[in-house]
N, C-alpha and C positions, 0 to 999 in steps of 0.2 A: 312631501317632496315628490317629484313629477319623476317617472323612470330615467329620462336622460340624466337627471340630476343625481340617482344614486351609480350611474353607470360609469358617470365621469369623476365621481367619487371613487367609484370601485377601481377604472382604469391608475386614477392618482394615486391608490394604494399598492398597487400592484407594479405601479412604473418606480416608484419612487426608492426602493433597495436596488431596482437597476440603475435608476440613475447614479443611486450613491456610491453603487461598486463601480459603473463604470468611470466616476470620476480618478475613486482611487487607483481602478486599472491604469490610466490616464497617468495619472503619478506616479507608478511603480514602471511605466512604462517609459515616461520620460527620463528618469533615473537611470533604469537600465540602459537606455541609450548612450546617454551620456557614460556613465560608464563604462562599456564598451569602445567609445572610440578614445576617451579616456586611457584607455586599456592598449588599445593598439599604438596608441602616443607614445607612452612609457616601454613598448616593448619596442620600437621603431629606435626610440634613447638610446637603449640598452643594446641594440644590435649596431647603431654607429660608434658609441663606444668601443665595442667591440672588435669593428672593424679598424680602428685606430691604433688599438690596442695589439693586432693581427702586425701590422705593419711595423711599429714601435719593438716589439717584439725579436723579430726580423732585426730589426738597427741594432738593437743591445746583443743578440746572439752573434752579429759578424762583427761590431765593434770589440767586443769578446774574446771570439777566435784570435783577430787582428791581436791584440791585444801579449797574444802567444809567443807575437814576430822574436825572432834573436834577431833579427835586423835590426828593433825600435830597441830593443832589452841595449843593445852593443852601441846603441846613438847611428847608426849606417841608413840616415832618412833617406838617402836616392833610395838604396833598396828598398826599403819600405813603402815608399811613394809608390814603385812597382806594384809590390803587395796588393796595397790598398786598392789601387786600382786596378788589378786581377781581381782582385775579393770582389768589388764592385760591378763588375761585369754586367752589364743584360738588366742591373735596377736602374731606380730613379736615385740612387744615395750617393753621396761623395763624404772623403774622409778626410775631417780636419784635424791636423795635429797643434794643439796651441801650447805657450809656454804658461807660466801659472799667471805669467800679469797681463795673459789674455792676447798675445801676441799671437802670429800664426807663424808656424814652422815652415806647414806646408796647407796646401786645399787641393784637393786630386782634381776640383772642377778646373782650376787653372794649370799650366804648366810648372812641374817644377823648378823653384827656384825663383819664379815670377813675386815682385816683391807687393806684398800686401798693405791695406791701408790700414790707418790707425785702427785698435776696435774700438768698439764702442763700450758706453757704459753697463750696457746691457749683458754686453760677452764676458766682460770685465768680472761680474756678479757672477752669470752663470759657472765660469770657471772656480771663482772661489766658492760657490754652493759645492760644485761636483769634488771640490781638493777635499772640501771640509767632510762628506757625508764617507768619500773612501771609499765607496763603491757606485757600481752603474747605477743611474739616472738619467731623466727625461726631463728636459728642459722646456722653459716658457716660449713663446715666442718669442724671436730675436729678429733683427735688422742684420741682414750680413754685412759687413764694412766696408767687403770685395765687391759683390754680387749685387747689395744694393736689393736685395728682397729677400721677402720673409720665410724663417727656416725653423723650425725643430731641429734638437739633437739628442741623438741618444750618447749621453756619454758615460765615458770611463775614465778613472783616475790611474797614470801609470808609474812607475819608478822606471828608472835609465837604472847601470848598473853606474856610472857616477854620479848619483845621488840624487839627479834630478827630477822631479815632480815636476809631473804633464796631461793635460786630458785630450784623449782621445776622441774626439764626434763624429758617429754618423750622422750626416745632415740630408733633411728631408724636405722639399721644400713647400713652404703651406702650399701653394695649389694644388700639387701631387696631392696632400692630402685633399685636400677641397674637392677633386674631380674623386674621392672614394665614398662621397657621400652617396645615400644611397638614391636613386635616380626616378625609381617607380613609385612615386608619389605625388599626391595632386596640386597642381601647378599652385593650388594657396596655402598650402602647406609648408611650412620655414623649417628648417633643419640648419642647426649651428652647431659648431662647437669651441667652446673656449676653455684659457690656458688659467693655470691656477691664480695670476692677477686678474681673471677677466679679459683680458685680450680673447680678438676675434680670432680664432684660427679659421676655419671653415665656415661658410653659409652658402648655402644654396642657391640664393638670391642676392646682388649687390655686392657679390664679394669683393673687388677692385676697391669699394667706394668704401665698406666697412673692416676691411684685416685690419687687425691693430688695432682697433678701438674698439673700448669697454663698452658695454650694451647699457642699456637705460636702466635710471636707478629703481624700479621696480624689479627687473629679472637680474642684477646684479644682488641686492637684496636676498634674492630667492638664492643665488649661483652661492654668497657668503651662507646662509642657512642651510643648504641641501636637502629645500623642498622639495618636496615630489612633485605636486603641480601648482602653479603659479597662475594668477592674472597676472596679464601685462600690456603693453600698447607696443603693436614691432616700429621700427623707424621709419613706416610709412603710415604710421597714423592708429594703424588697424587694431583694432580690443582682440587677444588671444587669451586661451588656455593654452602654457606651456607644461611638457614632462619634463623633468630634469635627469639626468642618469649619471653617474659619475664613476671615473675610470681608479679602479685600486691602483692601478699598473703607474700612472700617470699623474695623476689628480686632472684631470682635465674633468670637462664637463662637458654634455652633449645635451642640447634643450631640441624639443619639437613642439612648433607652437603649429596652432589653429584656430582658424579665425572662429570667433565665438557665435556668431551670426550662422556659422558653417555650420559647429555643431550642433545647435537650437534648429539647427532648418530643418533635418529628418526626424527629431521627433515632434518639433509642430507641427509637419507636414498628417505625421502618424493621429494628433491629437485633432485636428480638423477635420481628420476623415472620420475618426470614431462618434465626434461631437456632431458631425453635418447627420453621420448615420444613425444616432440616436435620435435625432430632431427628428428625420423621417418615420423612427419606428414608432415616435409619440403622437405624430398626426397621423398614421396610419391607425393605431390604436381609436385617438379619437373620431377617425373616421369610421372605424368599426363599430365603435360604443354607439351610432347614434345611427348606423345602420342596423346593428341588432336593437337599439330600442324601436326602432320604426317596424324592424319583425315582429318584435314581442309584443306592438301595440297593432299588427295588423292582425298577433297568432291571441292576443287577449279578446278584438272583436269579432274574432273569428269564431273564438270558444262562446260570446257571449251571443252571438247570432245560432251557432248551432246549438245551444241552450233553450233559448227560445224559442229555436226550430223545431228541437226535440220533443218540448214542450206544443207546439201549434203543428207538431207529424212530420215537419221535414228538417231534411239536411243540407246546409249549406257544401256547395263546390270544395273539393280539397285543394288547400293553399301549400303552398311550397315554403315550411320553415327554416333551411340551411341556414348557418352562422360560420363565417369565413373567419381561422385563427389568425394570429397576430404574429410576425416573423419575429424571431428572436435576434439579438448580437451575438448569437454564436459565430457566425460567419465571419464577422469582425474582428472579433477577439481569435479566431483561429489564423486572420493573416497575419495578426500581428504577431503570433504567436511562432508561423512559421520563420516572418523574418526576424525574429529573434534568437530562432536555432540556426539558420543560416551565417549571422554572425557570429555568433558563441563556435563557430564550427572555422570559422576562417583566422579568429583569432586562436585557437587553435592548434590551427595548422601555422599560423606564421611564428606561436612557443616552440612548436615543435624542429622548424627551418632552424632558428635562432638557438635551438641546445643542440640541430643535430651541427650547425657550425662549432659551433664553442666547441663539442665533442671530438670533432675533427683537429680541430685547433690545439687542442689539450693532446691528443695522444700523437699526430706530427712533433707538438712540442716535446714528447716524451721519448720519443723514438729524434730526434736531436739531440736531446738530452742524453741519453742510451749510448747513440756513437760517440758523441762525444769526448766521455767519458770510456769510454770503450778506445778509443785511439787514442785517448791523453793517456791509458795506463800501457799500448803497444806503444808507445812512442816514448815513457817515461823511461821504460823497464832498460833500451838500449842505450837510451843517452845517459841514463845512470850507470850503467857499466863501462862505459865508454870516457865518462867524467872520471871514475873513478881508476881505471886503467891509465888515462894522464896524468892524475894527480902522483900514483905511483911513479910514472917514470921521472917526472920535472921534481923527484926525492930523490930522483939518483937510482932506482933501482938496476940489478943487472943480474948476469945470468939468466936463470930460469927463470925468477920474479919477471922481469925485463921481458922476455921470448912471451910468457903469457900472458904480458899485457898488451904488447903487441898482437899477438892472437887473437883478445878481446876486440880489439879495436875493429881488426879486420872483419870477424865474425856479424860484429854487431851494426857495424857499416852495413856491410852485404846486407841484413835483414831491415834495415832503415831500408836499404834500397828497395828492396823485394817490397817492404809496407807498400811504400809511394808509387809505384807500377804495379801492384794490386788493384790499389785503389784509381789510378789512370785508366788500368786494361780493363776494366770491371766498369765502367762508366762508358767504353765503349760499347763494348760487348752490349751488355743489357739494356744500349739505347740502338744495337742494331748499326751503329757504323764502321762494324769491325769487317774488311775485306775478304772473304772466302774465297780461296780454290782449293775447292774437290777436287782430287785424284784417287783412282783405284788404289789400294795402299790391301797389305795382308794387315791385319788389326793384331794375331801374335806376337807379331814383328813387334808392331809399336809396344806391345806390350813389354815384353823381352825390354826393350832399349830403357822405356819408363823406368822400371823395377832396380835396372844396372844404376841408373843414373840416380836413385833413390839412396839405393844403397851403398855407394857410393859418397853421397852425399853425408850419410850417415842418417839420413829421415827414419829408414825402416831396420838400421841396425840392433834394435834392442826386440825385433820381435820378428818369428820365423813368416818368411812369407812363402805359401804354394802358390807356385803357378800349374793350372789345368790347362793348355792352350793346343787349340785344333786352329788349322788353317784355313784363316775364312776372309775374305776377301769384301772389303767397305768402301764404298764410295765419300771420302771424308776429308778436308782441309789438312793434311800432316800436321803441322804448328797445333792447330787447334784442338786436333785427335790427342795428340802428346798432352796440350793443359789441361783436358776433361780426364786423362787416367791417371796424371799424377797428384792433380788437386783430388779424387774420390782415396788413391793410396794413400795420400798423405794423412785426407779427414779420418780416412780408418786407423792410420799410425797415432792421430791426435787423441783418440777417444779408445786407446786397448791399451791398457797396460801391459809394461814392460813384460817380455817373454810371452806374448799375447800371439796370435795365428790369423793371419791375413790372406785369403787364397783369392786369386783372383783366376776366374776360367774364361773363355772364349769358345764360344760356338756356334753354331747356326741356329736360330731361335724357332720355336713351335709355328710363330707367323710367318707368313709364306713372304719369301724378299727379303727377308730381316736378320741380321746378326744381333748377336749378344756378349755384352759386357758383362759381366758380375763381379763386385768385390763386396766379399762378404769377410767379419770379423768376427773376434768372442770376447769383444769391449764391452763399455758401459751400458749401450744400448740406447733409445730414445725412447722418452715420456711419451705416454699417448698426446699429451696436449702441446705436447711441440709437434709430433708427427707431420697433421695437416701444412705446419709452417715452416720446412724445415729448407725449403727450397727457395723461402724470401732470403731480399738480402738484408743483411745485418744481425739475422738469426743464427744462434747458433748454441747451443748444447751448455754443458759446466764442463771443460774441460779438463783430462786426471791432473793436466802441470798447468797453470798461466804463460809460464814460457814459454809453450806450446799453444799458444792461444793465436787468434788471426782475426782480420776482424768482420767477420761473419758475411763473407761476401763470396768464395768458393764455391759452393754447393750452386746458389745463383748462376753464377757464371757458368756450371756444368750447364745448367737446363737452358740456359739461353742460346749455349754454343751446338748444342744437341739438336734444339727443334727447330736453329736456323739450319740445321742437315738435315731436315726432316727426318728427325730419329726423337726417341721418346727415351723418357728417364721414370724410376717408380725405386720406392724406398719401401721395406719393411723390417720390422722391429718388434720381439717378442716383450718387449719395456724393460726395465733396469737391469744391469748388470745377463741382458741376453741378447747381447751384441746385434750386429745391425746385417742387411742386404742389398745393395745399390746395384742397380738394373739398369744398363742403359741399350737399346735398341737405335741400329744404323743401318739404311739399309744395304744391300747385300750390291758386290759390283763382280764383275767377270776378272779372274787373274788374271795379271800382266808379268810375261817371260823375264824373268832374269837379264839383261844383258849384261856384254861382258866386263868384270870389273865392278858390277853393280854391288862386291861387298869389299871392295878396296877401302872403300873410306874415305875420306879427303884429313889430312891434318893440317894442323895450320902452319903456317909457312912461317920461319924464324924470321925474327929482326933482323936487318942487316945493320953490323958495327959501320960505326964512322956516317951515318947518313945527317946529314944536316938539317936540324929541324929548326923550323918558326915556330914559338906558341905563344898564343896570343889572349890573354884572359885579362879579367881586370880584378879578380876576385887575386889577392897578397897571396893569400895559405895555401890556397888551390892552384895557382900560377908554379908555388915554390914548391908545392911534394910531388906536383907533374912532371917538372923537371928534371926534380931528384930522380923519379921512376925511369925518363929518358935518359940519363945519363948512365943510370945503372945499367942501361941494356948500350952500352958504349956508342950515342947519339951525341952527337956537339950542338946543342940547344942556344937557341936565339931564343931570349922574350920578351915582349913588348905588353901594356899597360891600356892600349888604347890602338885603333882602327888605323889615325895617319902614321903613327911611329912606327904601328909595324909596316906599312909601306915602305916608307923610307928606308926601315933597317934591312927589310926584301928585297930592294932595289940595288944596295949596295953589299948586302953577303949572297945572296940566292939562292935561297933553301931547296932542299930535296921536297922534303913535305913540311904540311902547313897545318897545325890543329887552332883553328878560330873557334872563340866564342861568337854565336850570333848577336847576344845582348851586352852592347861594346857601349862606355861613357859618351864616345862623341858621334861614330861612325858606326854604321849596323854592319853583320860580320858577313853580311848579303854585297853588302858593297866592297869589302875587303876582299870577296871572294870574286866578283867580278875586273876586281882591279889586277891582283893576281895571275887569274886565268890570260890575261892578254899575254902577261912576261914567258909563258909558256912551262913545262916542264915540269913544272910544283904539283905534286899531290893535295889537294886539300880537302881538309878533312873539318865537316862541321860537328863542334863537343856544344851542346846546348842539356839545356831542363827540357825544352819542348819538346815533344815526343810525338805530338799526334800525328797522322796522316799527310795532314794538310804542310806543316813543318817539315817533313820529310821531304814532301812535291817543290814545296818554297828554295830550301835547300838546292837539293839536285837544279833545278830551273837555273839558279843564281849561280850555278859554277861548281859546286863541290861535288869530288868523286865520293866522300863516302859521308855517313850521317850517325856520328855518336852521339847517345844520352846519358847525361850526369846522373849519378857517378858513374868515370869510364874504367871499366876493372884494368887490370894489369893485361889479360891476352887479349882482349881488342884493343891496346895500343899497342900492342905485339904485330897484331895482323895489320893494323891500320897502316905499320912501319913497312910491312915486308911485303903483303901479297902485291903482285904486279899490275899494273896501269889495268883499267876496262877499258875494252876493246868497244869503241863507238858500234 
């Protein structure tokens, strides 16, 4: 055999385990691709899921709450309807309340009262699914009867106290969901999702043309099995790989399909590059083999000429034998290699986005969860006293029994109240639209006043409190100054046992500008691992009593109202049972003189007997013990039901003063107050729930001199009676 012939031999032995691996690179490479976007399919599933489930979620916890109403518990659906559509506020949900054969009581999207259509068969089902299972559920898609498009609901099965069975639904409407699909993916990429018959709820593509109908019997096949990935054909023809994911929460289903063409394209593309570049490194090879055989037979007659030569005394010229190597597929295999960590690395990162949602999701729901239950047992604990203090008197009690169930009542009222204006003024506050004015103010003072008004109250009666107080002078809202020392006195009252020592001092602080709060006690003390947390809201300690308990929103409100005064707060704690130290820094203002009369005081001005009052409420109970309250302070009480009666009945007795409800059945208490105002002379006085800012502005604007919030105690309808006219 001729040298070319064993070289091209030799090249064939030598090429031939590259070729074989690189075949199987080839296929291990193709796999892996697939794979991977495989991979990102099913996680794409699992985070629409997800995101379904976020929402869904949301529906069941306010359908829930809702759920709580004594309005719906008493059959009082106008209130309710209120409710519901306060609950609602700022989302995309409305709340239907149906009877059990599917009828509609109400729908907060329409007005109420506005009468609805037949339902459907559909709604029919759904309600008795939700009667039968007894608890909250997520329904299929449905056809609204009203609305005429397609809804989710999250519902709840409820009891009336006469006897009736009702489901409560939040209703969501599918495009709401359809526009949460997720957005940043590639325009041939499908993303669906359907309801436990297969109905469409969402797609990404064609939704108008596809909601409500069942996908093709390939991927419905798959959606009854709960394959992971499917072949299928979508409804424009196209051959896909689907993921499948499916909701615990729901039974829904979420597929992500991709054309299969799609996935096949990056790694043939991958497989043509490596097959073209092997083909080159193989005629490269053979063009080397027949280049170094043409050396070896230039470097053989070379040896056999200077042989010769040797032999006849000379030497042949020196020839040049170099043999140029053959480049390997390293190069190849290292890009493939790179973008294979490139993706392994983005999938990755999109597990990681997708647990750290879920994570977020899971512990919002947990701290939901937390309040919740945290305000159903501050809310449980008064209304259970409060029930059971009726129950005694409507047995006839009297005497003493009688006086402290009375007691009870009032007590436990007062602290309902206090709850719900917690929870109001602490939703200002900490979103920053609570109105400040700073004035120079002595910070002792305030102190001194807080402690009386405590103890007084009976807060810090079971435990000695010092005050250390030097006269230092703060630049600081009064109202505001007063909530931050008596909410830190009170937390120290809540967490020291009885006979416990609370000293609070005032001084001028080591930083220069700055005064100093301290209240320091020799209570329980705080965990190091609540430490760091002890200024969120909703945090809060084990406290010695429950009865004493609040709902962890205080402390908060201290830091929020501080560092809108540009003043700083700081906690420490030696950890259990060694009591705590609350530091709060304000800065420092120049004393303002005394004038005269400035410790007179103002008291409040008695009822005057015989004054003729309006009161105008629509609420039976609360119309009748206001009255009762009026008459006891020898008032001759007019009341009206509704916005035009009490007109009419103004026009013809003409009240001194006027207490209106603003949330009137026919007439708003905005218009009753402007009707009023013209007949001249009337005090009016707005009694509302709403309390915010804005209600207040609303209010005054529309007529009224003064602005009470339910519940209105006994001495502001004292003062509401007596103090005299404001002077424009």
């Amino acid at each position: 055999m001729r040298v070319r012939t064993h070289l091209a031999l030799l090249a064939a032995v030598v090429f031939l385990p590259v070729i074989l691996g690189s075949a199987i690179a080839i296929r291990l490479l193709l796999d892996a691709e697939r794979e991977a976007v495989l991979r990102s399919m099913q996680e794409l599933a699992r985070a629409t899921v997800l995101t379904m489930d976020q929402e869904l979620t949301a529906a069941l916890a306010s359908g829930q709450a809702l759920t709580t109403s004594m309005a719906l518990f008493r059959g009082d659906f106008a209130t309710f309807y209120s409710q519901a559509q306060s609950a609602n506020a700022g989302s995309a949900r409305h709340t239907v309340l149906l009877r059990a054969d599917g009828s509609q009581v109400f729908n907060t999207a329409r007005p109420y009262g506005a009468s609805a259509a037949e339902p459907t068969a559909a709604t029919r089902q759904q309600v008795r699914m939700a009667l039968g299972q007894g608890g909250p559920s997520v329904s299929d898609l449905i056809l609204g009867s009203t609305s005429r498009r397609f809804v989710v609901a999250a519902q709840t099965p409820v009891a009336l106290d006469d006897g009736r069975r009702m489901v409560l639904a939040q209703r969501v409407y599918a495009d709401r969901l359809n526009a949460m699909l997720p957005g940043d993916v590639q325009a041939s990429w499908l993303i669906m999702v359907f309801d436990r018959t297969g109905s469409t709820i969402a797609r990404n593509r064609g939704w108008h043309q596809y909601v409500g109908h069942p996908p093709r019997p390939e991927l419905m096949a798959g959606l009854r099995a709960g394959a992971g990935i499917v072949r299928i054909d979508s409804r424009e023809g196209v051959p896909m790989y689907a993921a499948l994911a499916r909701s615990p929460l729901s039974g829904w289903t979420a597929a992500v399909g991709v054309p299969v063409a799609e996935l096949e394209a990056t790694a043939a593309r991958a497989v043509s590059l490596t097959a073209g570049t092997l083909l080159c490194a193989v005629a490269l090879a053979c063009a080397g083999a027949l280049l170094f055989a043409r050396r070896l037979l230039r470097a053989t007659e070379y040896l056999g000429a200077a042989t010769e030569g040797m032999a006849d005394g000379w030497l042949p010229p020196p020839a040049d034998l170099r043999i140029t190597e053959l480049n390997t597929l390293q190069k190849v295999l290292h890009a493939v290699s790179s973008r294979l960590i490139r993706l392994e690395a983005a999938r990755q990162r999109h597990l990681a986005e997708a647990q750290a949602a879920r994570s977020l999701a899971e512990a919002q729901n947990r701290a939901k969860d937390e309040f919740l239950a945290m305000l159903g047992h501050e809310l449980r604990n008064p209304l259970g006293a409060i029930s059971s203090a009726i129950a005694l008197i409507q047995m006839g009690a009297s005497g003493q029994a009688a006086e402290r169930a009375h007691q009870i009542i009032g007590r436990q009222s007062r602290h309902l109240a206090h709850l719900v204006d917690e929870l109001l003024d602490a939703n200002r506050v900490l979103s920053g639209r609570v109105a400040l004015a700073p004035v120079p103010l002595d910070l002792a003072a305030a102190v001194r006043d807080v402690a009386l008004t405590l103890q007084t109250q009976g807060t810090t009666a079971e435990h000695t409190v010092e005050l250390d107080l030097a006269p230092v002078w703060v630049c600081a809202d009064p109202t505001r100054l007063q909530q931050v020392i008596g909410n830190l006195v009170e937390n120290a009252a809540k967490y020291t046992q009885a006979g416990g020592r609370i000293r609070v001092s005032v001084r001028q602080a080591a930083a220069p500008g700055m005064a100093e709060l301290v209240v320091a006690d020799n209570g329980k003390g705080i965990d190091a691992d609540l430490l760091p947390r002890i200024w969120d809201v909703f945090v809060q300690g084990k406290v010695l009593s429950r009865a004493k308990g609040g709902l962890g929103i205080g402390l908060a409100v201290v830091k929020s109202l501080v560092e809108q005064q540009h003043g700083s707060v700081a906690v420490e704690s030696g950890g259990p049972q060694q009591g705590s130290t609350f530091t709060v820094r304000l800065p420092l203002a120049h004393p303002v003189p005394a004038g005269p009369g400035a410790d007179a005081g103002v008291d409040a001005v008695p009822a005057v007997p015989g004054r003729r009052v309006l009161l105008v409420e629509d609420n039976d109970d609360l119309r009748d013990m206001t009255c009762a309250l009026l008459q006891s302070r020898g008032c001759i009480v007019m009341t009206a039901a509704d916005g035009r009666s009490a007109l009419a009945l103004a026009a013809r007795q003409r009240p001194d003063v006027a207490f209106v409800d603003i949330d009137l059945p026919d007439i708003s208490g905005h218009e009753v107050a402007r009707a009023l105002a013209h007949q001249g002379g009337i005090r009016l006085v707005a009694v509302t729930g709403y309390g915010q800012p804005d209600d207040v502005r609303r209010a005054l604007a529309a007529g009224f001199d003064l602005h009470l919030k339910k519940p209105v105690r006994l001495d502001e309808l004292e003062r509401a009676l007596g103090e005299p006219d404001p002077v424009p």
